[in-house]
C-alpha positions as CSV (number, residue, x, y, z in Angstrom):
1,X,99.0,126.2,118.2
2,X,99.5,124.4,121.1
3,X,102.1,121.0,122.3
4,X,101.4,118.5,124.4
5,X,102.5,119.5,128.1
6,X,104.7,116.5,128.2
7,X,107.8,116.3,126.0
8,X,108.6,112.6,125.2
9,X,111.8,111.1,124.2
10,X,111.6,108.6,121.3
11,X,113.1,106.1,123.9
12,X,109.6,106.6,125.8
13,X,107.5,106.8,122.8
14,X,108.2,103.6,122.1
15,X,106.5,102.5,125.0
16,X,103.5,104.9,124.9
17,X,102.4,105.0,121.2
18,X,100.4,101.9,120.8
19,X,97.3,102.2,119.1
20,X,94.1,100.8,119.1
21,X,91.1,100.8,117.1
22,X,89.2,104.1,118.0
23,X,86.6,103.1,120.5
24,X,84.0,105.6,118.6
25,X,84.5,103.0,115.3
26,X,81.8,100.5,115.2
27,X,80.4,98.0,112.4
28,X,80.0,100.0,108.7
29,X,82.8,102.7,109.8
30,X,86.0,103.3,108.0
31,X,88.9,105.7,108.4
32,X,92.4,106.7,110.0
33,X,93.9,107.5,113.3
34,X,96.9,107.9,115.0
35,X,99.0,110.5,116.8
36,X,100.6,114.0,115.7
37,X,104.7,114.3,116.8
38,X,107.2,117.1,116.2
39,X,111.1,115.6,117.4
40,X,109.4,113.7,120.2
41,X,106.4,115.8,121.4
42,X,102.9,115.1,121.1
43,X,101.7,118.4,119.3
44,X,97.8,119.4,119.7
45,X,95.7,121.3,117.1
46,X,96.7,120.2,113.8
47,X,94.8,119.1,111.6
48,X,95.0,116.0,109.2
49,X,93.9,116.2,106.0
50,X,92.4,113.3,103.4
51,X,92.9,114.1,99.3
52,X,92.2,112.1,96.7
53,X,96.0,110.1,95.7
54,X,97.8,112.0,92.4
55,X,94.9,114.7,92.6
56,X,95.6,118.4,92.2
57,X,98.7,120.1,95.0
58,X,97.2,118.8,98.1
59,X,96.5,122.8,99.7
60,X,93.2,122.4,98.2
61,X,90.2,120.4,97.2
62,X,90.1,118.2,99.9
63,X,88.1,114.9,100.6
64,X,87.8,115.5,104.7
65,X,89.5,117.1,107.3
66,X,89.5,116.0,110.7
67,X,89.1,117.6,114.0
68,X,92.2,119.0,115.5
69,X,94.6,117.0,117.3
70,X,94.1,116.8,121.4
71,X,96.3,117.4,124.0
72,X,98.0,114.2,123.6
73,X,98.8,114.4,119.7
74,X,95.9,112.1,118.7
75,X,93.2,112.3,115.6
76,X,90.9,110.5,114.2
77,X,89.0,111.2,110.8
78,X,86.7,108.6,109.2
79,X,86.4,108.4,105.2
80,X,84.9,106.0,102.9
81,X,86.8,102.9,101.9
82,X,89.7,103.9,99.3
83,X,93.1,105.6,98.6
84,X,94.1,109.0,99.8
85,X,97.4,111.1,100.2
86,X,97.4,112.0,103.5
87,X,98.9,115.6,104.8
88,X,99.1,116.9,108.4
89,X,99.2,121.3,109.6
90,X,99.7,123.1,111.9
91,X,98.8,126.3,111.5
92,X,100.6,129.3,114.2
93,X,98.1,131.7,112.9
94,X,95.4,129.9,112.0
95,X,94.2,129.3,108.5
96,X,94.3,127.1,105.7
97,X,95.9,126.0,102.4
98,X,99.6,126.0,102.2
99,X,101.6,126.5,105.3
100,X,103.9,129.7,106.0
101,X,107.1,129.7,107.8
102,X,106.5,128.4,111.3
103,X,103.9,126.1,110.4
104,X,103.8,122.4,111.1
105,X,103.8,120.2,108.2
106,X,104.3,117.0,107.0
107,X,103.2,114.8,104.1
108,X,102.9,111.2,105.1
109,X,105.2,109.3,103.1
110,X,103.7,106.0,103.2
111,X,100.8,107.7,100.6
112,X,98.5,106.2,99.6
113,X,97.0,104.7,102.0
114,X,94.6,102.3,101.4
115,X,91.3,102.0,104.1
116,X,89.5,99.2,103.8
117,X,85.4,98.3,104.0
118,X,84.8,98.5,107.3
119,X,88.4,99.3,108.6
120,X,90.3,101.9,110.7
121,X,94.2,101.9,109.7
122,X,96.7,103.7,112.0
123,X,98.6,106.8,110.6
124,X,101.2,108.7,112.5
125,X,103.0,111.9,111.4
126,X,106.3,112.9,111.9
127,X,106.6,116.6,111.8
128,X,108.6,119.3,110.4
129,X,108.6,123.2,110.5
130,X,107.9,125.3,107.4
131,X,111.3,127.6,106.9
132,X,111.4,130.5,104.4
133,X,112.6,130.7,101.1
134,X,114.9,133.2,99.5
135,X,114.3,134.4,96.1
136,X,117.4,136.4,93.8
137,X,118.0,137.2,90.3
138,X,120.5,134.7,88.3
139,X,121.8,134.5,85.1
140,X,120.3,131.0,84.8
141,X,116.7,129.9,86.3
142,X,117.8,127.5,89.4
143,X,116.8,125.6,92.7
144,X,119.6,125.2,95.3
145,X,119.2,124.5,98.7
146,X,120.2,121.8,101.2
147,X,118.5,118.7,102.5
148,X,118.9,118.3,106.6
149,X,117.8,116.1,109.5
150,X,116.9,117.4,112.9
151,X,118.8,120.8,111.4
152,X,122.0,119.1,110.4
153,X,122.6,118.4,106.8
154,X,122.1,115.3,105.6
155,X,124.0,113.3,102.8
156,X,123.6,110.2,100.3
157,X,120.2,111.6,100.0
158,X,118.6,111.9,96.6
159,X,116.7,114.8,95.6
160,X,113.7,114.3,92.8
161,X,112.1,116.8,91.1
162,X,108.3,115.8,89.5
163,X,106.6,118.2,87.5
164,X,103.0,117.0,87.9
165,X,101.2,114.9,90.9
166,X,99.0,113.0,88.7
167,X,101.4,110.0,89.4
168,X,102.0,110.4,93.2
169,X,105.4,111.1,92.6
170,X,106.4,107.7,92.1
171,X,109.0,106.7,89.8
172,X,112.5,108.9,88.8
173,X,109.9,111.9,87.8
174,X,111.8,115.0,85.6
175,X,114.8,114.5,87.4
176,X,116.8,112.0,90.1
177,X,119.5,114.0,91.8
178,X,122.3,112.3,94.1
179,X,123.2,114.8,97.3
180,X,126.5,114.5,98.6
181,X,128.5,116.9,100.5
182,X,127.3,118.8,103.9
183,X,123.8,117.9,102.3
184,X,123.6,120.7,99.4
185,X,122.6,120.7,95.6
186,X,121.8,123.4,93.5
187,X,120.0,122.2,89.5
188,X,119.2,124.4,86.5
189,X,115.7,124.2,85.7
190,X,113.6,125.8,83.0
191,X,111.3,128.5,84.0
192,X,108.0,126.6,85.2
193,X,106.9,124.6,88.6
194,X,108.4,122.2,90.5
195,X,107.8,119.3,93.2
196,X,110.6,118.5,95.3
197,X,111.0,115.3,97.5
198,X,113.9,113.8,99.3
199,X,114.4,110.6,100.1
200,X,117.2,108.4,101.4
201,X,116.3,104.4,102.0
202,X,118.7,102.8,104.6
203,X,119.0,100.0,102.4
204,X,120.2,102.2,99.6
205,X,119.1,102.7,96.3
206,X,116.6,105.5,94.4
207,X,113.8,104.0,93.8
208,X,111.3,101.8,95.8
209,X,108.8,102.4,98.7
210,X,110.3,104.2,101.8
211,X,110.4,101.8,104.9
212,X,110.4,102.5,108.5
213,X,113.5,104.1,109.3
214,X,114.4,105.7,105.9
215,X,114.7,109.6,105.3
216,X,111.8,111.3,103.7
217,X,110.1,114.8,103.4
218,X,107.4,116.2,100.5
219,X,109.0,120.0,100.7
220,X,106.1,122.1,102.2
221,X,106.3,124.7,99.6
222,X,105.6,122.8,97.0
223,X,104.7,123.6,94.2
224,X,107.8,126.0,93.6
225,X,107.3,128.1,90.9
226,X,110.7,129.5,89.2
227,X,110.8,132.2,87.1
228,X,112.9,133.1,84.5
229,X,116.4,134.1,85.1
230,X,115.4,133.2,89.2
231,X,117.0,131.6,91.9
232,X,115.1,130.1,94.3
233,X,117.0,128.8,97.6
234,X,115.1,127.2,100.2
235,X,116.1,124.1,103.0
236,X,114.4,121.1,102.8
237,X,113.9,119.3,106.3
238,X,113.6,115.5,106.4
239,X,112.0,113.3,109.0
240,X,112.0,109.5,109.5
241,X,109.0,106.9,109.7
242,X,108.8,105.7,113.0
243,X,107.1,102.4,113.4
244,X,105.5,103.6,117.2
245,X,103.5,106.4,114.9
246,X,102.1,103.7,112.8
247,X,101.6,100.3,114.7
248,X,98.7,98.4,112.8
249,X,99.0,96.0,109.5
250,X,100.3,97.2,105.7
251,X,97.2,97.5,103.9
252,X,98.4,97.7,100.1
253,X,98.6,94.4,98.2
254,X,101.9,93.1,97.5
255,X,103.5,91.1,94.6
256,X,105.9,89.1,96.3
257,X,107.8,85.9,95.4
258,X,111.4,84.4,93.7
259,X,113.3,85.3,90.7
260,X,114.8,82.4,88.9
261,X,117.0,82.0,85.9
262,X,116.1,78.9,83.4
263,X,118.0,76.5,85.5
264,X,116.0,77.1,88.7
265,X,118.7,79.1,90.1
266,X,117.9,82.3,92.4
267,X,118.9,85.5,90.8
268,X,119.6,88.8,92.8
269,X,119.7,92.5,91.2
270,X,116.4,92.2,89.3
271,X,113.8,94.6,89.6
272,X,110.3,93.6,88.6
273,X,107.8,96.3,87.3
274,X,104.2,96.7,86.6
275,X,102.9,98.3,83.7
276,X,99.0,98.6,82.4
277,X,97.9,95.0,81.1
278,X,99.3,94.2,78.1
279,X,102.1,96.5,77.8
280,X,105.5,96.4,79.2
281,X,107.1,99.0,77.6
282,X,107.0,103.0,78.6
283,X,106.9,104.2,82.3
284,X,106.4,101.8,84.8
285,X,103.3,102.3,86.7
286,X,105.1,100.7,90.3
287,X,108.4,98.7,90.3
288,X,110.5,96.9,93.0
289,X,113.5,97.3,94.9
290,X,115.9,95.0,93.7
291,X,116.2,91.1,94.6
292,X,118.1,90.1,97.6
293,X,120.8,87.5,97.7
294,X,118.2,84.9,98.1
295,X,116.3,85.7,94.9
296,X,113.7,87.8,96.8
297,X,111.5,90.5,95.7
298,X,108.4,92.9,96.8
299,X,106.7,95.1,95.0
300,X,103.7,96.7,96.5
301,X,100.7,97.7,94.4
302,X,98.6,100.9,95.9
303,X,96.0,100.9,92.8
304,X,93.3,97.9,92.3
305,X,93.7,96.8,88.6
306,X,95.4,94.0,86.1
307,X,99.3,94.0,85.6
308,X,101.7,92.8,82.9
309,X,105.1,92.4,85.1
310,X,108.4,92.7,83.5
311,X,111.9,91.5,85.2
312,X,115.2,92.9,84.5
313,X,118.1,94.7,86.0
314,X,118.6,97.8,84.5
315,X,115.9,100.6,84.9
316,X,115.0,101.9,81.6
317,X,116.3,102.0,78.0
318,X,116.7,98.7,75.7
319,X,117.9,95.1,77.2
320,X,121.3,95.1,76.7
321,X,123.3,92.3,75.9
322,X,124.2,89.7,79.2
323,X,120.6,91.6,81.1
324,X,118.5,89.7,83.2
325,X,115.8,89.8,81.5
326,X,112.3,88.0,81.6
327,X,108.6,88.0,81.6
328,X,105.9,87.1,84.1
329,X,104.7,83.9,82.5
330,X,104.9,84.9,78.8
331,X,103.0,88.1,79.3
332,X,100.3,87.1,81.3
333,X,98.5,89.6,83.8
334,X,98.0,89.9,87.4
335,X,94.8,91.0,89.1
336,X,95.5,92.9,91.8
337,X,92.3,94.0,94.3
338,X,92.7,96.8,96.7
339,X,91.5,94.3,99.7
340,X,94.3,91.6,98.9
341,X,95.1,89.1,99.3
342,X,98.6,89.2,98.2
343,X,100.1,87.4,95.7
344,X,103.4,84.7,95.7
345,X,104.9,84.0,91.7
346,X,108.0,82.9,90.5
347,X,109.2,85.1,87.6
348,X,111.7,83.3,85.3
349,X,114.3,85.6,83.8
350,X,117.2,84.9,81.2
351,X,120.5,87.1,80.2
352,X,120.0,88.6,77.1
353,X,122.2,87.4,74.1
């Protein structure tokens, strides 16, 4: 494993790391590109790989792989037109499947991405490397750990635990845990496997998709796999989305548009959410950050299909009494197509008597 001869400050990235459309793409071609970075250096030889979205751990069972990154941090893979989770190592050893302490990793948080008929979309990944875990004997089965940034701890973060991947850990999953203090948590768990991802959004909030700017990591030993009576005690590095990493258009569809109350006035603190057609009760499939002062909402929609949207303010449970609360035109669906375009709707809601 190799880095680029030339360490970069982020100052100088950002006048560097523009992007173009690989000159090898031509008419009938689809895929990624981008650049490789670990804290500011271009890092050659890693390798980006392409697997199916919600589809098995991503160490195995992959779709494509591309070549390894060149001296200057850059890739290119080219895949047929639909939605993979994307992951980037580094192996020190060389190798494959899940990385080992002193690996590169990361797991690109804006997954999945979306590549279009005929269509190369950028991809840059921030790097971390893969630290060691440390396994004891407890009276109760446990994860503890803490969550850090550049090697300092980081706080206000939230900590999720998802037992499956089917659902590419979107949503609250098993578990939603607020991190506070000097960036440590420790949770009880049952005996069994676990996903861990952090996430903190500079805006605030748990849920919604991660921005440019916002705190993220997929821990690179996932799954963990805690046995009974086991403590498992491991540090789980975050890195940021830089926009100089991924210069080039959103590709997923988004829902965007007003909520209103019956007399026309714009409501903030509502949430919309999509669910299969013709339900809104259950788990949500995607749902939105919440409205902005101005009545405002976006909620982006990774997977092709038709929608029944629900409005409220409160995520989960049963509307309670003086909710926001309303449906997108008395249940009606939205078709939602991988290539767009997106769609503007004013969803009407009411407080619940």
């Amino acid at each position: 494993m190799r880095s680029g001869s030339t360490t970069y400050t982020w100052l100088f990235c950002a006048l560097v790391l523009v992007f173009t459309v690989p000159s090898t793409a031509h008419a009938g071609s689809s895929g990624v590109f981008g650049r490789v970075a670990y804290r500011g250096e271009l890092v050659q030889d890693v390798v980006v790989w392409a697997y199916e979205d919600g589809s098995g751990d991503y160490t195995s069972g992959e779709v494509a792989r591309s070549e390894p990154t060149r001296t200057d941090g850059t890739y290119r893979m080219r895949l047929e037109p639909g939605r993979y989770t994307l992951v980037a190592r580094g192996y020190q050893k060389g190798g494959s499947g899940r990385p080992v302490p002193g690996d590169y990793f990361c797991y690109y948080s804006g997954s999945p991405v979306v590549v279009p008929k005929d269509g190369w979309i950028p991809v840059g990944f921030n790097l971390v490397r893969v630290s060691a875990e440390e396994r004891s004997r407890s009276g109760k089965s446990s994860i503890e750990g803490v969550i850090t940034y550049r090697d300092e701890p980081l706080e206000k973060v939230y900590l999720y635990l998802y037992k499956e991947p089917t659902e590419g850990f979107r949503g609250p999953g098993l578990a939603t845990l607020p991190v506070g203090s000097g960036g440590r948590f420790r949770a009880s768990v049952s005996p069994g496997i676990y996903y861990l991802i952090a996430r903190k959004r500079i805006r605030g909030g748990m849920y919604g998709p991660m921005e440019i700017g916002d705190y993220f990591n997929y821990y690179p030993g996932n799954p963990v796999v805690v046995g009974h009576g086991e403590n498992v005690k491991l540090v789980l590095e975050t890195v940021t989305r830089i926009s100089q990493l991924e210069e080039g258009e959103n590709s997923i569809p988004v829902i965007s548009g007003l909520i209103m109350d019956p007399g026309g006035a714009l409501v903030e603190g509502v949430r919309v959410f999509a669910y299969p057609q013709g339900t809104t009760t259950g788990r949500p499939l995607f749902f939105s950050d919440p409205s902005d002062v101005d009545g405002k909402f976006s909620l982006p929609i990774p997977s092709s299909g038709s929608y029944s949207l629900l409005a409220r303010q409160r995520f989960g449970g049963p509307a309670v009494s003086g909710e926001y609360y309303g449906l997108f035109e008395e249940g009606a669906s939205v078709q939602i197509e991988d290539s767009g375009p997106d769609r503007e709707i004013t969803l009407k809601v009411r407080k619940q008597p």
